[in-house]
N, C-alpha and C positions, 0 to 999 in steps of 0.2 A: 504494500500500500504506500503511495505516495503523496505527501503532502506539501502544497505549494504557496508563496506567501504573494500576494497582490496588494498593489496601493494602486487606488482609482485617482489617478491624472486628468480626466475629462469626464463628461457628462454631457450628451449632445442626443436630447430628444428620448426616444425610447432604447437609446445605449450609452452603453457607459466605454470606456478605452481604458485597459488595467496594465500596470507593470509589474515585471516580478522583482520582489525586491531578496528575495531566498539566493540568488544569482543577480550576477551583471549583465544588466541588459535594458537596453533601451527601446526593446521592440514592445509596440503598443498590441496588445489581445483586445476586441471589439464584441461584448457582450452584454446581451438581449439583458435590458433593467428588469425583466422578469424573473430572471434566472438569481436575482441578485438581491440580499435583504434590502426591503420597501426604504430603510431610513440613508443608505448609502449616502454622500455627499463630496465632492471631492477631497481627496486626503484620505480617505476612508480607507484602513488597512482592510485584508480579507484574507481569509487562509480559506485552500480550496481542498478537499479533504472527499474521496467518496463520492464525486459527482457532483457536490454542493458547496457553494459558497456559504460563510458567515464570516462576521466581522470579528476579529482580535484588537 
């Protein structure tokens, strides 16, 4: 099982753009604001665990 660490950099309509901050990288992930706890806000860490996001 792998568990990955996200910080939401953008918020653009019904998606959000996520970085991983677990690694270096500056590649942005494009993910449906559904898939995503309702209170996210930019800055917003996430650890993605099992198919699901929530916020750390």
């Amino acid at each position: 099982m792998e568990t990955w660490f996200y910080e939401v950099v953008r918020i653009d309509g019904d998606y959000a753009y996520l970085v991983r901050t677990d690694i270096e990288s500056t590649d942005e992930k494009c993910v449906a604001r559904a898939l995503l706890p309702a209170t996210i806000s930019e800055g917003t860490h996430l650890k993605y665990e099992l198919m699901q996001y929530e916020e750390c």
